[in-house]
C-alpha positions in Angstrom: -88.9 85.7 48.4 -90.8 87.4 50.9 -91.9 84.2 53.0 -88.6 83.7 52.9 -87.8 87.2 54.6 -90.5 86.5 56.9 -89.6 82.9 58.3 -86.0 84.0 58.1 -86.9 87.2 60.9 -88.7 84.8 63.0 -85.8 82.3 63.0 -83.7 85.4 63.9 -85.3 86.1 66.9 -83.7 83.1 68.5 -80.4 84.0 67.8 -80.8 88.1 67.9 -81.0 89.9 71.1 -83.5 92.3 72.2 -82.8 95.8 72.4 -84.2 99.5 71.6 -83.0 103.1 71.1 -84.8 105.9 72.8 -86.7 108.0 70.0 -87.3 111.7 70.6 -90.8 113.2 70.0 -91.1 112.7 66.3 -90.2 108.8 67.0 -86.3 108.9 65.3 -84.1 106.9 66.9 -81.3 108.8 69.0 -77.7 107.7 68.2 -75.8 106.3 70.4 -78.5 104.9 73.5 -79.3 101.4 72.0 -79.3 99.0 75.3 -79.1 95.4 74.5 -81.5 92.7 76.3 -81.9 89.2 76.5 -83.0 86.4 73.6 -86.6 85.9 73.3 -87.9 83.9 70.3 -90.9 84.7 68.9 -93.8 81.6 68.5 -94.3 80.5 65.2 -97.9 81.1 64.8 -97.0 84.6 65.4 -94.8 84.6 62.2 -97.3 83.0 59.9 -100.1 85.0 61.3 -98.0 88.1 60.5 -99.9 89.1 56.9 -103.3 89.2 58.3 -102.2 90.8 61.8 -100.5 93.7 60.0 -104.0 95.2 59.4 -104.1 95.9 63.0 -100.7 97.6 63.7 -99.9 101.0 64.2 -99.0 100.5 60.7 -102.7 99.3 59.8 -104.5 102.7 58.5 -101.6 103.4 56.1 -101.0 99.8 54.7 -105.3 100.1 54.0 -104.8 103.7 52.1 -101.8 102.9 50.0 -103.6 99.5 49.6 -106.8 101.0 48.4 -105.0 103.6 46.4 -103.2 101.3 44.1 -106.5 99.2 43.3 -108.2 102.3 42.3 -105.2 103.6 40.0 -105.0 99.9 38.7 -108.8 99.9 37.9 -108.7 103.4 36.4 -106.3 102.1 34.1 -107.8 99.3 33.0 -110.9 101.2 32.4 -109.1 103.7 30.0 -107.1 100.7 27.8 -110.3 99.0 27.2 -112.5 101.8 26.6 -109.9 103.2 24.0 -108.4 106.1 26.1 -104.8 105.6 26.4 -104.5 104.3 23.0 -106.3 107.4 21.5 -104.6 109.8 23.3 -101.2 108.2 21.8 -102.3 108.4 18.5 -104.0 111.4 17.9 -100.9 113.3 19.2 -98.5 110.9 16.9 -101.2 111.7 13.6 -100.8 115.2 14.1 -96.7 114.6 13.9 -96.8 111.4 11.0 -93.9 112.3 8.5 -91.5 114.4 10.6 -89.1 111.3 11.5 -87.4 112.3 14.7 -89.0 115.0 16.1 -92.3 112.4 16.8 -90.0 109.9 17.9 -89.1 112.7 20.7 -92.2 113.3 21.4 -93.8 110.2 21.6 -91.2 109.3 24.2 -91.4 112.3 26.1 -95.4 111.1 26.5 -95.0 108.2 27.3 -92.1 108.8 30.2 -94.4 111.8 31.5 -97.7 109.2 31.7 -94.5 107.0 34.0 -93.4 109.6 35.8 -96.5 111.5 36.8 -99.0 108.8 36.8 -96.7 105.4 37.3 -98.3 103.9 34.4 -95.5 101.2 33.0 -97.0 97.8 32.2 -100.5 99.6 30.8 -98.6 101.4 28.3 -96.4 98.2 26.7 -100.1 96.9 25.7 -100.1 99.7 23.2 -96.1 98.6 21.9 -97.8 96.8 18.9 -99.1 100.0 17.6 -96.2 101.9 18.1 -94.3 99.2 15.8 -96.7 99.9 13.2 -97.3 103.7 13.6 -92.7 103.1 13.2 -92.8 101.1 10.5 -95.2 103.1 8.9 -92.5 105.6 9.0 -90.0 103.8 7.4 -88.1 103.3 10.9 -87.7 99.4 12.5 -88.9 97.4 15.2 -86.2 98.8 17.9 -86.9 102.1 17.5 -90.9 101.2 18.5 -89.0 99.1 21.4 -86.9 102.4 22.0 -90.0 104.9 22.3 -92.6 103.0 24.1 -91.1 100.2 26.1 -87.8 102.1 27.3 -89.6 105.2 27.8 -92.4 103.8 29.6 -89.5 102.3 32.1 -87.0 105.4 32.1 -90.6 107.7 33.1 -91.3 105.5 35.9 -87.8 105.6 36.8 -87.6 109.2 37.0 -90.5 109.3 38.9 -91.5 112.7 40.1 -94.7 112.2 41.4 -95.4 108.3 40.4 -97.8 107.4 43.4 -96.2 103.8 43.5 -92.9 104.7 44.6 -92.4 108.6 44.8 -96.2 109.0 47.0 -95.7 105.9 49.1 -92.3 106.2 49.7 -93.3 109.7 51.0 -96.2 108.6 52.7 -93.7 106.3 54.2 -91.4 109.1 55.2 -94.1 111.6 56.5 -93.1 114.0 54.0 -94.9 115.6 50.9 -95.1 113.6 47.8 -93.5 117.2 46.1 -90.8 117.3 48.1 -87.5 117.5 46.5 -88.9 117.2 43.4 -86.8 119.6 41.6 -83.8 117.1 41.6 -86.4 114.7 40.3 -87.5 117.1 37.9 -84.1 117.8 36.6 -82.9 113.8 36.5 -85.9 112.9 34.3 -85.1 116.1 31.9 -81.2 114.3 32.1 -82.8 110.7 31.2 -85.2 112.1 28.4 -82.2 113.5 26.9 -79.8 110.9 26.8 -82.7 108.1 25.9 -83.3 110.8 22.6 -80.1 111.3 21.9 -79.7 107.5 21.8 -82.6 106.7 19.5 -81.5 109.5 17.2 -78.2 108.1 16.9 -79.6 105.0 15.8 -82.4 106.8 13.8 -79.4 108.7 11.9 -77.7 104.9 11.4 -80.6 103.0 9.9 -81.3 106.0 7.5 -78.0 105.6 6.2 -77.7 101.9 6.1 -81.0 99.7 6.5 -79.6 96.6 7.1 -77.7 97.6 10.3 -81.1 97.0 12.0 -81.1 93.9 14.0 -84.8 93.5 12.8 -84.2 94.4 9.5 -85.2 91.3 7.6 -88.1 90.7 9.8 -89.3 94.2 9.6 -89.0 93.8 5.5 -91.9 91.2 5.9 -93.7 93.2 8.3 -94.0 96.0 5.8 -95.3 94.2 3.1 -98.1 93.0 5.1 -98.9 96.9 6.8 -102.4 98.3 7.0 -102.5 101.7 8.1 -105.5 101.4 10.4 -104.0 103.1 13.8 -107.0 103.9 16.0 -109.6 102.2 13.6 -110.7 99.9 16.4 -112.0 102.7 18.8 -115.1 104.0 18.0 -115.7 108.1 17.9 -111.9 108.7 18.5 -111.9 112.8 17.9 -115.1 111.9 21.3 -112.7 110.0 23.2 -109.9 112.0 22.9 -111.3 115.2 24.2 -112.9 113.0 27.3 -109.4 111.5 28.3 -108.1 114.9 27.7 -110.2 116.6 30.3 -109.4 113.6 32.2 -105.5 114.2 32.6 -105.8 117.7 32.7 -107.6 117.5 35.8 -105.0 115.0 37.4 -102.3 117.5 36.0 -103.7 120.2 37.9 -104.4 118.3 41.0 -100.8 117.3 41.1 -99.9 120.7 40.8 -101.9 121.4 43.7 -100.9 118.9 45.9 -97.1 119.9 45.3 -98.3 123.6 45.5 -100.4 123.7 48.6 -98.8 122.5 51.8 -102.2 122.2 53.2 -103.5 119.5 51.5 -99.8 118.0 50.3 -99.7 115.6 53.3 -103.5 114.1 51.7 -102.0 114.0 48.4 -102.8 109.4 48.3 -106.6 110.1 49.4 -107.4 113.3 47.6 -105.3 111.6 44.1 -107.4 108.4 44.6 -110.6 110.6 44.7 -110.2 112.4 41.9 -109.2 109.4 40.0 -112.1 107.1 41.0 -114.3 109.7 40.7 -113.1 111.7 36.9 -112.3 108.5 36.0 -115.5 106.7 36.0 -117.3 109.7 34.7 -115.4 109.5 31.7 -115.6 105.9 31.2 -119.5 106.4 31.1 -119.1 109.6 29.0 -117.3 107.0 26.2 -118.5 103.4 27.1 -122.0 105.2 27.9 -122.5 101.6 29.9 -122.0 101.5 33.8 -121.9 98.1 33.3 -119.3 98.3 31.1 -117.0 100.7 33.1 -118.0 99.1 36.7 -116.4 95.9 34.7 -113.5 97.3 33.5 -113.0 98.8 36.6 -112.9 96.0 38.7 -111.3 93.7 36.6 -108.1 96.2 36.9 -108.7 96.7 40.5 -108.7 92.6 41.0 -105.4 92.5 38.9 -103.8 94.5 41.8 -105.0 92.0 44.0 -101.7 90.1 44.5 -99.8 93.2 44.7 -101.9 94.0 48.0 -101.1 90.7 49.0 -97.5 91.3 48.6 -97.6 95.0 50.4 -99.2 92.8 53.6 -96.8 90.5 53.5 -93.7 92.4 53.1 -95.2 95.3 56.3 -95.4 92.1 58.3 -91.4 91.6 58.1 -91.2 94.6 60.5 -94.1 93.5 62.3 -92.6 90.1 63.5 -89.0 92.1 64.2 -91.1 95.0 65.8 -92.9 92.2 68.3 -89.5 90.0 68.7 -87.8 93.4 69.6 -85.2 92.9 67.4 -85.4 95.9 64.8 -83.4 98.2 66.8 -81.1 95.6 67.2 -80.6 94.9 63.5 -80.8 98.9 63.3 -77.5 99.4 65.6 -75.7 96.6 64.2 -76.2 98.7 60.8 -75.5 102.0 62.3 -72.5 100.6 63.2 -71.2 99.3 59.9 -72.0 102.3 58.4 -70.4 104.7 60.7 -67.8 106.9 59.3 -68.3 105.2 56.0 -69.7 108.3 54.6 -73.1 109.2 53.4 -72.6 108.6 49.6 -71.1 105.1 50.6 -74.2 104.7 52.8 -76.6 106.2 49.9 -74.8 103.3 47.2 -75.4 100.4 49.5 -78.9 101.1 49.4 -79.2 101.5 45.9 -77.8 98.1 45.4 -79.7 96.6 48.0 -82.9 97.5 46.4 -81.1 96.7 42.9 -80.7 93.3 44.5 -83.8 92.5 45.7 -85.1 94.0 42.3 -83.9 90.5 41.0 -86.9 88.5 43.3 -89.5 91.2 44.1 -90.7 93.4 40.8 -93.7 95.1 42.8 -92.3 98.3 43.7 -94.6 99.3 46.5 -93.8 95.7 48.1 -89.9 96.6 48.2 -91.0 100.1 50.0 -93.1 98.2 52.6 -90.0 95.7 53.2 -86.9 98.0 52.6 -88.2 101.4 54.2 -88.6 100.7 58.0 -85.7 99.8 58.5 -83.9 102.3 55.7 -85.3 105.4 56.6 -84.7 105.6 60.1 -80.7 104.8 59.8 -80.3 107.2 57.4 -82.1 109.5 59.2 -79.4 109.4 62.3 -76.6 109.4 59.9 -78.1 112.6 58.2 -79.2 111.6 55.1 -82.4 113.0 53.5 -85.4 111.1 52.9 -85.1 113.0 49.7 -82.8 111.2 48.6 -83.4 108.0 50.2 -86.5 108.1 47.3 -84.7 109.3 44.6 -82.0 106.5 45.1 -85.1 104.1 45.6 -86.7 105.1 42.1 -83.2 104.5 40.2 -82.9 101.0 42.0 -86.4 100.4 41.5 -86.8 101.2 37.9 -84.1 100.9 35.0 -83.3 97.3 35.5 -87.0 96.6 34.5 -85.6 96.7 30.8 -82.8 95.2 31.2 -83.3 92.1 34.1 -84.7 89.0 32.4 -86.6 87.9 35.3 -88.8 90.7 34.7 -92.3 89.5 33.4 -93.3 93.1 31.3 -89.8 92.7 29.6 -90.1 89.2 28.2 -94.3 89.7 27.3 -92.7 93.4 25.7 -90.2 91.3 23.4 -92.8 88.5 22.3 -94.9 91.2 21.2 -92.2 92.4 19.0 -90.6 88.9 18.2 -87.1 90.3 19.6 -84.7 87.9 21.0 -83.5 88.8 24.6 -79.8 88.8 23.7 -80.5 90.8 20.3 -82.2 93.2 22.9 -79.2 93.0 25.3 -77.1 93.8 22.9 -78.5 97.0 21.8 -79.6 98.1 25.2 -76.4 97.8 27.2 -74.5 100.6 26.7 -77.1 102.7 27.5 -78.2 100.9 30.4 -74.4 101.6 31.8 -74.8 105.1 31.0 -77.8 105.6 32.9 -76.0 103.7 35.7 -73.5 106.5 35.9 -75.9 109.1 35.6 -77.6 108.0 38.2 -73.9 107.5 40.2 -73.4 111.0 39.6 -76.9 112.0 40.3 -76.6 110.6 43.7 -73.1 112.6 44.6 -74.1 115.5 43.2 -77.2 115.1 45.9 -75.1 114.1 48.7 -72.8 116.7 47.9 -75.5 119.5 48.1 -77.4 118.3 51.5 -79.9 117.3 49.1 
């Protein structure tokens, strides 16, 4: 899809003609002085070169830190599922709430959409969706409602991100603002989605109870039981060891995102100092459990080279605004879409880009790649109309995120279901209603925010 993109700019350059705004100091555009020039194809080679050129634009150093940011959070990762520490830190807190039927079901989903919407973690924590079946089961609830509390919460958390460094810190970075900015809409959306996803599973909760079979897993979930071992967190040597290790580990993340939304100071290094501390806290306490630098600097890598083609992707889509940057067509394409939007309103403007990035949700799951492609041209428009780049994130993140569940050309989805032998359409069909709500949460999120100057 984003070849595509990219051929299709260079092919666009033949038919679009040059033109640019004049910017005033801090480099936005100034309505209304676009001046039109002649039609100037760019060469091929230049196209296709595009990906690798990119790390020498103006847009270089920042493409290179987000880059390098993502591998280290992706290794990080990966170095805490296979040394034990993600799934510990799950179940130790779930152990400690075992028998009290909803109330752990709230708070296991409340942990899981705060590791999502602090720390981005989505696809890391549906590895652990097997044992959150069987911690369920155990609890004489079904296979939905271990669906319900780690794979829809890990999506909804990433959703409502409020400081998820892959959409939230480099859609800020992006925007040249703080990664805490506005973050008490964002703050108050996610308490909105944790609510309504609880309220949800409780209903259903409450339905089961009273009548088993209602369960769309029901009769599969009967032969599950009869074959359950209670052996959560057996596999991971010294658990009580690991826990405390992993919990000295967030807690110094959770006060270094504090600080970095705290202290205007440092906000604007919030990528390089969070990638630091990461690297560096998170190492430590892989050798503290693994006690094997081999081990970790393994574990490490291996997550850091999964992120690989997500790098690729971030190159490839900064080199669509390359190629219209060097063609001189992006103001052009810029006051053509001024234009349009012109007295259309800001919330109008605000819904088109929400399902534009809902749209090219359908082709391109990486959200960092859809920021790299979406926000050069985005951000400046709405910044002459007068809309935030507040809000241009927070409409990004609902666009982004919710449809992971839902869209079944998303790969976590279909591996999430296999894991829990659901059928797609048995999960449509308990998903949907919800799905819609959150869509008009999110409808009404975004008024309320234009409504307000958010």
């Amino acid at each position: 899809m984003l070849l595509v993109i990219l051929l299709l700019c260079g092919c666009l350059s033949y038919f679009i003609p040059q033109g640019a705004f004049l910017r005033d100091a801090a480099g936005n555009i100034v309505p209304g002085t676009y001046e039109p020039g002649q039609i100037a194809g760019i060469s091929f080679w230049r196209v296709l070169s595009a990906p690798v050129r990119v790390f020498g634009s103006e847009d270089a150093l920042s493409i290179i830190m987000i880059s390098i940011f993502l591998l280290v959070m992706s290794g990080v990762f990966n170095l805490l599922e296979e040394t034990g520490g993600t799934k510990t830190f799950v179940v130790s807190i779930m152990k400690r709430l075992r028998d009290r039927g909803g109330p752990v079901v709230c708070v296991t989903v409340l942990l899981f959409m705060l590791f999502g919407s602090l720390f981005g973690m989505f696809e890391e924590l549906v590895t652990l969706l097997p044992l959150i079946i069987v911690f369920m089961l155990s609890m004489k609830m079904d296979t939905m409602m271990g669906l319900g509390a780690c794979l829809l919460a890990a999506c909804f958390g990433f959703s409502t991100a409020i400081t998820n460094p892959f959409s939230v810190g480099t859609a800020a970075q992006f925007a040249g603002i703080p990664a805490s900015s506005g973050g008490w809409l964002r703050i108050l959306f996610f308490g909105i989605v944790y609510l309504v996803l609880c309220g949800f599973l409780m209903q259903y909760l409450k339905k089961i109870q009273q009548n088993p079979q209602v369960s769309p897993t029901y009769a599969a979930d009967q032969a599950r039981r009869e074959a359950l071992e209670d052996n959560l967190g057996a596999s991971v040597e010294n658990p009580q060891k690991v826990f405390r290790v992993y919990c000295v580990f967030f807690a110094i993340q959770g006060v270094l995102l504090i600080a970095v939304a705290c202290i205007r100071e440092i906000s604007g290094f919030a990528i390089p100092i969070l990638a630091a501390s990461f690297l560096i806290s998170g190492l430590i306490s892989g050798f503290l459990v693994a006690r094997s630098w081999r081990r970790v600097l393994g574990s490490f890598l291996k997550g850091a080279g999964a992120m690989l083609p997500a790098v690729v992707m971030i190159a490839m889509a900064s080199s669509v605004k390359l190629v219209m940057v060097e063609s001189n067509i992006l103001d052009t394409v810029m006051d053509f879409v001024l234009k349009l939007l012109m007295g259309k309103g800001k919330f109008v403007t605000i819904l088109l880009i929400y399902f534009l990035i809902l749209f090219l949700q359908l082709f391109i799951g990486s959200a960092s790649a859809k920021i790299f492609l979406v926000m050069p041209i985005v951000l400046p428009i709405t910044n002459a109309l007068g809309i935030s780049a507040q809000l241009v994130i927070l409409t990004y993140c609902m666009a982004d995120g919710f449809t992971d569940v839902i869209l079944p050309t998303n790969p976590v989805l279909l591996i999430g279901l296999s894991m829990a032998k659901v059928s797609y359409w048995k999960w449509l069909k308990w998903t949907w209603k919800l799905q819609f709500s959150l869509f008009l949460i999110s409808v009404l999120v975004l008024f309320f925010g234009t409504l307000i100057g958010y």
